[in-house]
MARKOL-893360 format. One record per residue (C-alpha): y, z, x; residue number from 1; residue in three letters. Coordinates in steps of 0.25 Angstrom, whole numbers. Layout:
! MARKOL-893360
SITE     Y     Z     X   k   r
SITE     Y     Z     X NUM Ala
...
END
This chain:
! MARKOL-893360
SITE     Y     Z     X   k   r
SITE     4  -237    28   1 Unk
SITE    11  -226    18   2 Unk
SITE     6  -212    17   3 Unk
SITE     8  -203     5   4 Unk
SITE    14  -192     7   5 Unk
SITE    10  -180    -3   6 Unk
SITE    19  -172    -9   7 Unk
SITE    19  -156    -6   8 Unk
SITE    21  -155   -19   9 Unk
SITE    10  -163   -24  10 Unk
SITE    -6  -157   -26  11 Unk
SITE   -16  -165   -18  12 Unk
SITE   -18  -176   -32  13 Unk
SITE    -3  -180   -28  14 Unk
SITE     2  -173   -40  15 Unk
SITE    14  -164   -39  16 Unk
SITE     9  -150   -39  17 Unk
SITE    11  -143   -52  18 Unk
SITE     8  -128   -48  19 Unk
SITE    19  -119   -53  20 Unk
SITE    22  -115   -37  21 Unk
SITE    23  -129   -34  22 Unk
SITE    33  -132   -45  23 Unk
SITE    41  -117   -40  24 Unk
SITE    42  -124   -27  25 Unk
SITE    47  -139   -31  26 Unk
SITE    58  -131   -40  27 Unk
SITE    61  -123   -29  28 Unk
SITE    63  -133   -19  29 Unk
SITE    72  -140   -30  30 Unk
SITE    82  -129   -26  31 Unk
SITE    88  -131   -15  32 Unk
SITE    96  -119   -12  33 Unk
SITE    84  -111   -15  34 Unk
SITE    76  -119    -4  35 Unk
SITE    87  -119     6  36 Unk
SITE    87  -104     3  37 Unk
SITE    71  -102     5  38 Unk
SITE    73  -109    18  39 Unk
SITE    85  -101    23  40 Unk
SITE    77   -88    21  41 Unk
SITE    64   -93    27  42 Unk
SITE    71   -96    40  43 Unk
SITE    79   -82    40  44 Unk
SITE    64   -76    37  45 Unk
SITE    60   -85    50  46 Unk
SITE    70   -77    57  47 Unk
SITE    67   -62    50  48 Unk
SITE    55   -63    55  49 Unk
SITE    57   -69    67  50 Unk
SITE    69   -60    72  51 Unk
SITE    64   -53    84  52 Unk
SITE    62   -67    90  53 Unk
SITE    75   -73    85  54 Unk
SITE    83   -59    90  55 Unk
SITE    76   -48   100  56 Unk
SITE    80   -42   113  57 Unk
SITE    65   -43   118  58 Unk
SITE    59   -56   123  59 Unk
SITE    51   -65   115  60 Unk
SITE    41   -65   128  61 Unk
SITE    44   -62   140  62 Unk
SITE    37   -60   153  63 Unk
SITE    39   -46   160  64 Unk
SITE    33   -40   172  65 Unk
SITE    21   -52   171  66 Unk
SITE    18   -47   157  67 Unk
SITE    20   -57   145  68 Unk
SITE    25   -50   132  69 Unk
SITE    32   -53   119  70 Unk
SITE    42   -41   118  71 Unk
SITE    47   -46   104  72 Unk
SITE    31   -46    99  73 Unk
SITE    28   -33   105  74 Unk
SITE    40   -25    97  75 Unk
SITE    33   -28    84  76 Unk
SITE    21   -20    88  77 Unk
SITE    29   -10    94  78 Unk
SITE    36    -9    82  79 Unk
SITE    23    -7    74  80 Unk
SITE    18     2    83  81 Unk
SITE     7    -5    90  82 Unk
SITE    11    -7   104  83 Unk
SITE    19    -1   112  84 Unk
SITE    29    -8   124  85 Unk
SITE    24   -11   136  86 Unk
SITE    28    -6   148  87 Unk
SITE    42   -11   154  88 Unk
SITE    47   -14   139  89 Unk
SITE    50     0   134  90 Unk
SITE    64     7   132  91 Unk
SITE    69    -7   138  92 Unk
SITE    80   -18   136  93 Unk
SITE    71   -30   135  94 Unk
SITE    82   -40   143  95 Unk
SITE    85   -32   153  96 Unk
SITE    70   -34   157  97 Unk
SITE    67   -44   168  98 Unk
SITE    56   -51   163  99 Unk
SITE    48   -63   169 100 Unk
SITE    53   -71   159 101 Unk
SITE    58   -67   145 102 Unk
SITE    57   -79   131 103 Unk
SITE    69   -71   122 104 Unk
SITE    73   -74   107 105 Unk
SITE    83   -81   104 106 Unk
SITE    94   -69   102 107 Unk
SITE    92   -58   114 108 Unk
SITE    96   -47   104 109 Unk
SITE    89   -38    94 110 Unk
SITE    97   -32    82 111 Unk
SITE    95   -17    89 112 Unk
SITE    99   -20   104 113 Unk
SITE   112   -16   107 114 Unk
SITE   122   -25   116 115 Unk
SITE   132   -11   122 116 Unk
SITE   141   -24   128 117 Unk
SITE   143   -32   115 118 Unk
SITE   144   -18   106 119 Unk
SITE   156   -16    95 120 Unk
SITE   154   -28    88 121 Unk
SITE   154   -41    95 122 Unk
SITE   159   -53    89 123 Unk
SITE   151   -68    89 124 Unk
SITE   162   -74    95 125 Unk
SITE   168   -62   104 126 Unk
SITE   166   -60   119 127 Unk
SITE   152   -53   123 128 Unk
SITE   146   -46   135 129 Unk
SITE   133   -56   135 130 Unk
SITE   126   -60   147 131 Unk
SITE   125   -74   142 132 Unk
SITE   126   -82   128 133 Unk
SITE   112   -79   126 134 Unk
SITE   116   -66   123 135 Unk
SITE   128   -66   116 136 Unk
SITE   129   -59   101 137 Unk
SITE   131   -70    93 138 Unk
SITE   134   -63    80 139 Unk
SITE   140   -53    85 140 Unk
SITE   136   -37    89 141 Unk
SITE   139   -24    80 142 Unk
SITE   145   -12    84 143 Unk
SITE   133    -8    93 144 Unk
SITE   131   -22    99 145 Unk
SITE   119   -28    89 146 Unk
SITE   118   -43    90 147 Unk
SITE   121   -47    76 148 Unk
SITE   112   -58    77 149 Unk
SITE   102   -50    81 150 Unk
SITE   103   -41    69 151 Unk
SITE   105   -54    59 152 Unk
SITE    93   -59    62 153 Unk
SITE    85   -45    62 154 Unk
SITE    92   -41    50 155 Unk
SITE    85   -55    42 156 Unk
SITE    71   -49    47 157 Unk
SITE    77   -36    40 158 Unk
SITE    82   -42    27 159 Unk
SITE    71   -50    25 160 Unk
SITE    61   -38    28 161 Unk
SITE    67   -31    17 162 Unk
SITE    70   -42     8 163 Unk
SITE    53   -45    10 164 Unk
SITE    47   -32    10 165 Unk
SITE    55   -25     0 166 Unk
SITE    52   -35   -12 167 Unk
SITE    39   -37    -7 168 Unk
SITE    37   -22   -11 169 Unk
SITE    44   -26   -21 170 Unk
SITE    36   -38   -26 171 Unk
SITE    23   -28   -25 172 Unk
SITE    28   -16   -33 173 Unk
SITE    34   -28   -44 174 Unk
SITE    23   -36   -45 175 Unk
SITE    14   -23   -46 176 Unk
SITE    21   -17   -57 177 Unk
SITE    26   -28   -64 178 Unk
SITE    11   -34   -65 179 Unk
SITE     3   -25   -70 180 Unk
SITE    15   -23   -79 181 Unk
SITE    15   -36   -84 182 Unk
SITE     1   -39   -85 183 Unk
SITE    -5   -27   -89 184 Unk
SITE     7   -23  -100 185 Unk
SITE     7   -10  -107 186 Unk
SITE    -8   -11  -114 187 Unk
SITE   -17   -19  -102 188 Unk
SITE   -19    -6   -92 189 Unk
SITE   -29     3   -97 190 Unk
SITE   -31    15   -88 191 Unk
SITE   -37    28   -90 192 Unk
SITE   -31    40   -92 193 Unk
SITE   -38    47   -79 194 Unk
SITE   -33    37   -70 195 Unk
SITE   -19    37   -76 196 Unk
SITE   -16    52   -74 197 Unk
SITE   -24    51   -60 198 Unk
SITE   -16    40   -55 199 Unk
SITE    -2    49   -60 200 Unk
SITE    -6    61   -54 201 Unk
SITE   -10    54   -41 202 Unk
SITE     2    43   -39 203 Unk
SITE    12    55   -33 204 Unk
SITE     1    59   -24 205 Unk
SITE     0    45   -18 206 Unk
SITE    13    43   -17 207 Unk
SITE    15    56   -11 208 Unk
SITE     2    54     0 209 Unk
SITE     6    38     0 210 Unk
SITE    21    39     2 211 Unk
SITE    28    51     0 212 Unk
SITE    21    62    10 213 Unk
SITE    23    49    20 214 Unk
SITE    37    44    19 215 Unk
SITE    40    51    33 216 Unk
SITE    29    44    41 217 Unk
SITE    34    30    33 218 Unk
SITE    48    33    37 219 Unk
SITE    45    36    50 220 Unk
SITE    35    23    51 221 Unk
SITE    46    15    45 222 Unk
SITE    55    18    59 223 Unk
SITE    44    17    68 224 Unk
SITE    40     0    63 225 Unk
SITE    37    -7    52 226 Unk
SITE    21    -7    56 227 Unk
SITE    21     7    57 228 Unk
SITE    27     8    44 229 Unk
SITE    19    -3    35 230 Unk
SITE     8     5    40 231 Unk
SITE    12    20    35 232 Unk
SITE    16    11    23 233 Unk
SITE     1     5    20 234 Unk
SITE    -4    21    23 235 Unk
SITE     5    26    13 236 Unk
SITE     1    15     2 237 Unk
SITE   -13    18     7 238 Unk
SITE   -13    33     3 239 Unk
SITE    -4    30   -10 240 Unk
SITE   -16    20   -14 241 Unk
SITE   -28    29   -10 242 Unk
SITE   -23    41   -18 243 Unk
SITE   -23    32   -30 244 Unk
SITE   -37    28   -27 245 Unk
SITE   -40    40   -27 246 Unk
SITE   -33    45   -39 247 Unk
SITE   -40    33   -46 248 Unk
SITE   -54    37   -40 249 Unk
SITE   -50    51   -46 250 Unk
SITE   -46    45   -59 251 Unk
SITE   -63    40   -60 252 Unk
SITE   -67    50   -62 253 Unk
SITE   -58    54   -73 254 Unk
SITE   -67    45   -81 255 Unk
SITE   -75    54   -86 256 Unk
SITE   -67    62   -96 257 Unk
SITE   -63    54  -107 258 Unk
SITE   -50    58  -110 259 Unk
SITE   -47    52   -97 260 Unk
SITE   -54    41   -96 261 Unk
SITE   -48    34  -109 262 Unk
SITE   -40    22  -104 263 Unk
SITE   -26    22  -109 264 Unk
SITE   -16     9  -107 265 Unk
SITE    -4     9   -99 266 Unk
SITE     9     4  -101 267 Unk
SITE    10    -3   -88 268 Unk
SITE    22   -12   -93 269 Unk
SITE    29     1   -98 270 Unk
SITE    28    10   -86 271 Unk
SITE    31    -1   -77 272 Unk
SITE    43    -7   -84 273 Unk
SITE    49     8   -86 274 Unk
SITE    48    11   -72 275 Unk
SITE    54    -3   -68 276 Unk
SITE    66     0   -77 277 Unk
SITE    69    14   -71 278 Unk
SITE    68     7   -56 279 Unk
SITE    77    -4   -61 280 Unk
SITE    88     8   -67 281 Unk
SITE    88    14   -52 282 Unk
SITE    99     8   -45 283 Unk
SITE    92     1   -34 284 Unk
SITE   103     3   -24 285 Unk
SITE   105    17   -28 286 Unk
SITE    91    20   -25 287 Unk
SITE    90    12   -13 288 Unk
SITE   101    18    -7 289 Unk
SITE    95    34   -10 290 Unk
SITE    80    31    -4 291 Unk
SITE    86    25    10 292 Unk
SITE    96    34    11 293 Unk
SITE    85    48     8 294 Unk
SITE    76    40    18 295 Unk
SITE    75    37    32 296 Unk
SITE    81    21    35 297 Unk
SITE    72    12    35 298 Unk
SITE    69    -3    33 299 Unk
SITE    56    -2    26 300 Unk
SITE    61     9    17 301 Unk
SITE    72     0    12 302 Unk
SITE    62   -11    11 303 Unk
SITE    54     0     1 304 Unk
SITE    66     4    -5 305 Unk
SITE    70    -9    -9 306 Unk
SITE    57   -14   -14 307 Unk
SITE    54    -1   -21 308 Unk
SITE    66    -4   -30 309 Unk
SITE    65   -20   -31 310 Unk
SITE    52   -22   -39 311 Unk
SITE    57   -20   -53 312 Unk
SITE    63   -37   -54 313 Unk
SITE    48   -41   -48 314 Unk
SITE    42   -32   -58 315 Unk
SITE    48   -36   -69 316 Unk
SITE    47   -52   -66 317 Unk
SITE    32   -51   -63 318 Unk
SITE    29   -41   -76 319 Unk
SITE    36   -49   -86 320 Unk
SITE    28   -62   -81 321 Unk
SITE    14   -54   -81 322 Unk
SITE    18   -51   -96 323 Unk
SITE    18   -68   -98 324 Unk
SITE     5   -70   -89 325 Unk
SITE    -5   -59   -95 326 Unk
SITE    -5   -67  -107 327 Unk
SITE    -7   -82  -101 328 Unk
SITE   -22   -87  -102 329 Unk
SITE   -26   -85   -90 330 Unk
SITE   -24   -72   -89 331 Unk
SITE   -32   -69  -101 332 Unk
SITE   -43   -77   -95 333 Unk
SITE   -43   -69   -85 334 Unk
SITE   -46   -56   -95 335 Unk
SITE   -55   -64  -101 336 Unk
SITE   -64   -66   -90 337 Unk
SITE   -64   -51   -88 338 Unk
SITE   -54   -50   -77 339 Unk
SITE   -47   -37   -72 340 Unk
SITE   -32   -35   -75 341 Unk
SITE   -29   -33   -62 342 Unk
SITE   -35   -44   -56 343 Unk
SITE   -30   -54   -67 344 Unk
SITE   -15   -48   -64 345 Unk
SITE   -18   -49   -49 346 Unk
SITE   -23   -64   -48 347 Unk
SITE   -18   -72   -60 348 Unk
SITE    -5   -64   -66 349 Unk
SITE     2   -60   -55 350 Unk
SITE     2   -72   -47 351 Unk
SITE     6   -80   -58 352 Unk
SITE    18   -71   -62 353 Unk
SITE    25   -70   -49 354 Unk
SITE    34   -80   -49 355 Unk
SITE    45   -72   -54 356 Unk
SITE    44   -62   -43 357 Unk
SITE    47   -72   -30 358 Unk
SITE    61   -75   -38 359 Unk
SITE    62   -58   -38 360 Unk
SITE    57   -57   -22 361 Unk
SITE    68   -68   -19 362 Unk
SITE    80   -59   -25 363 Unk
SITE    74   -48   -22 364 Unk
SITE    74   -51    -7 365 Unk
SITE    89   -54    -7 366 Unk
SITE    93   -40   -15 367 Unk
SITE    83   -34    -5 368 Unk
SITE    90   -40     7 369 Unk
SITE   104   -35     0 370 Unk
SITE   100   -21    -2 371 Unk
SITE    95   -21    13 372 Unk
SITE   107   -25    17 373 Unk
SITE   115   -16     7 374 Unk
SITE   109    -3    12 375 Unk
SITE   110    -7    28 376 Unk
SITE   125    -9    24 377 Unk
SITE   125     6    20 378 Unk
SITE   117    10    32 379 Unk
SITE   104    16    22 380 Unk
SITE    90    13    24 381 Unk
SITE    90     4    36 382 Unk
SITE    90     8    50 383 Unk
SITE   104     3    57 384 Unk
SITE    97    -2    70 385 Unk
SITE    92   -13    61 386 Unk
SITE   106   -19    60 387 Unk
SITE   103   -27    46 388 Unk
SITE   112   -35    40 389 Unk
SITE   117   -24    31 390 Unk
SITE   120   -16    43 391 Unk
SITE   128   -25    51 392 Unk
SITE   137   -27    40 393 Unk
SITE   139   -12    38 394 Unk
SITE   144   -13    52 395 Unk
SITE   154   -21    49 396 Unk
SITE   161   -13    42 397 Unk
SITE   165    -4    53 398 Unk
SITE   169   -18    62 399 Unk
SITE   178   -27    51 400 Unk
SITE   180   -35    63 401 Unk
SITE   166   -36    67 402 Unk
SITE   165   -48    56 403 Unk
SITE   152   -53    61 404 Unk
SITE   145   -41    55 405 Unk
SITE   149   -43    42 406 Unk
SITE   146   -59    41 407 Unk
SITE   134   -62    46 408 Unk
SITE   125   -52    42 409 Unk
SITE   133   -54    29 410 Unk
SITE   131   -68    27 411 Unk
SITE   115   -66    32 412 Unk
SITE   115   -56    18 413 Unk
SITE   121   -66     9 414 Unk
SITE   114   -77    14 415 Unk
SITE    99   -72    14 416 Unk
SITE   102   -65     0 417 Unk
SITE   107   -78    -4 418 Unk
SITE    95   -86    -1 419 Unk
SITE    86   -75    -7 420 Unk
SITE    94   -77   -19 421 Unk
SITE    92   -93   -19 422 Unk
SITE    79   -91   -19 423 Unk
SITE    78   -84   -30 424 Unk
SITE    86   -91   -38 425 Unk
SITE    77  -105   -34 426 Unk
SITE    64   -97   -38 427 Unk
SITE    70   -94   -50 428 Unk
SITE    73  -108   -53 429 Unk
SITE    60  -114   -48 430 Unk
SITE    51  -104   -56 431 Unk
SITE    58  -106   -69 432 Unk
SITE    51  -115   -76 433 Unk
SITE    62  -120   -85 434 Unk
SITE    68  -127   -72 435 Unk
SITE    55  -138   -71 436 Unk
SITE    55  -150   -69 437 Unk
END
């Protein structure tokens, strides 16, 4: 007896799905080196995330003085500051403990711990002081004894980290700015002028309260762990918004004098694309290079920097497809049935229109991972017991003959920024409608 076997690209009627994601997808999957691409980076995402297990100096698990622990788990809530070592574990090299018995990952090496007999740069295939193969470098060691595996494979949870989280601030401040540019225009905001002189006179304060009068304790919170530091970052955004609220709350009671409470439009569209072009006329780099070098080095700041600077191609994209949506039918069947703005831009507009920003997110990630490594090269902004890739290649350039340096983290560059790029190009393709089939 034969059994049919559906199609995952067919609906439950057996008809092949007609949904504009599922024709993205099929087109997609018609490029070849755009889905190898996808692949590639999944798997070098599988081991970002997974790079204390992949590389580490601490045991997976282990079993020490009767007690069962997971040495590798317990560093994360240290590092968020919500537990502290136990007893026997502090100020201590975790091999040369005696442990009952000990399950280690695969590389015995973190990209911090320092090997003082394999210092000065170690070749792959040169002679090293290592108890056994197990712990041999098989990259290599810097000038102070860093397992360049070790660091390889941390430095891909840092590319991505950045890559990720600075267009996802990005993709926020874009989308934002170039929605309600788009969909409400220069003549669809109404606002009263109360609230519009409170609101000026009250976005320095919250800014000032939010961020400014904070930027020591969200320094020091970005050296202490990344915990500690999303949460300093959520106070500050929760003070920036409350001042607004209560600037808002302030701007009520305005209502009563008539001068004030005449509604006014705004020319959302013009003050939003003015200030994209004077972003765009800063030279990113430039500007880049002066805010890590005032401040204190840190990842996260780089990740802000970076995403404070990217959003102008997002906003653009998304703000020229709002100004086609607002005008398709169901948009204005939604103002006819008496829905808010906001809510018709929040549910039906903006989710229809994003298709142009995943193409952006996909370049964006590689130029991302390339500033990253660009300013690591230069020493700014990152802290050098990270060893990124940027950073390993700068040490190169002190050892010529220290080649190992210079070509993997290399390649690790131009690969991954290539299969960003490839991504970008087969989203491109896929989303274009003149390519259909």
């Amino acid at each position: 007896m034969f059994f049919w076997k559906k199609n995952k690209n067919e609906n439950q009627n057996g008809e092949l799905d007609q949904s504009y994601w599922a024709y993205v997808k099929r087109q997609f999957k018609k490029n070849k080196r755009a889905l190898y691409s996808l692949y590639l980076v999944i798997f070098l995402a599988f081991i970002a995330l997974f790079a204390d297990f992949i590389a580490n100096d601490k045991p997976l698990l282990c079993s020490y003085q009767g007690k069962v622990s997971s040495p590798v788990l317990r560093s994360y809530a240290v590092d968020m500051g919500l537990m502290k070592w136990q007893e026997g574990f502090l100020n201590i090299q975790f091999s040369e403990l005696e442990y009952d018995w000990a399950m280690w990952p695969p590389i015995p090496y973190r990209n911090t711990t320092l090997d003082a007999y394999n210092s000065r740069f170690k070749s792959p295939f040169g002679e090293q002081r290592v108890e056994s193969w197990r712990w041999r470098h098989h990259l290599g060691t810097n000038k102070l004894g860093n397992d360049v595996l070790a660091c390889m494979i941390h430095g891909t949870r840092i590319a991505f980290l950045v890559g990720i989280i600075s267009m996802g601030i990005a993709t926020i401040i874009g989308v934002f700015l170039g929605s309600i540019a788009g969909f409400f225009g220069d003549d669809q905001l109404k606002v009263s002028r109360g609230r519009i002189i409170i609101n000026i006179l009250f976005l320095p304060l919250a800014l000032f309260y939010g961020f400014i009068s904070r930027s020591y304790i969200l320094g020091d919170a970005a050296g202490v762990g990344f915990g500690v530091f999303i949460l300093q970052l959520l106070l500050s955004l929760f003070l920036f918004i409350l001042v607004l609220v209560i600037a808002n709350g302030l701007a009520y009671l305005l209502k009563f004098i008539p001068f004030l409470k005449k509604k006014i439009d705004v020319p959302l569209d013009l003050i939003i694309t003015r200030f994209i072009e004077i972003v765009v006329s800063v030279p990113v780099l430039v500007l880049i290079l002066a805010i890590v070098a005032v401040f204190k080095p840190s990842i996260f700041l780089v990740m802000a920097v970076i995403g404070a600077v990217r959003w102008t191609g997002i906003a653009r994209f998304i703000r020229a497809e709002l100004l086609r949506v607002r005008n398709l039918e169901y948009i204005e069947a939604a103002h006819a049935l008496g829905f808010p703005k906001f809510r018709t831009m929040m549910k039906h507009a903006i989710p229809n229109s994003l298709s142009p920003v995943f193409i952006s997110i996909a370049f964006g990630i590689a130029a991302a991972i390339l500033i990253e490594s660009f300013l690591s090269f230069l020493g700014l902004g990152i802290p050098k017991e990270l060893n990124t890739w940027g950073q390993l290649l700068t040490q190169s350039r002190s050892a010529p003959e220290a080649w190992w340096l210079a070509i993997f983290p290399g390649f690790a560059i131009f690969i991954t920024v290539t299969l960003f790029n490839l991504i970008g190009e087969g989203l491109t393709d896929a989303i274009d409608p003149r390519l259909k089939q």
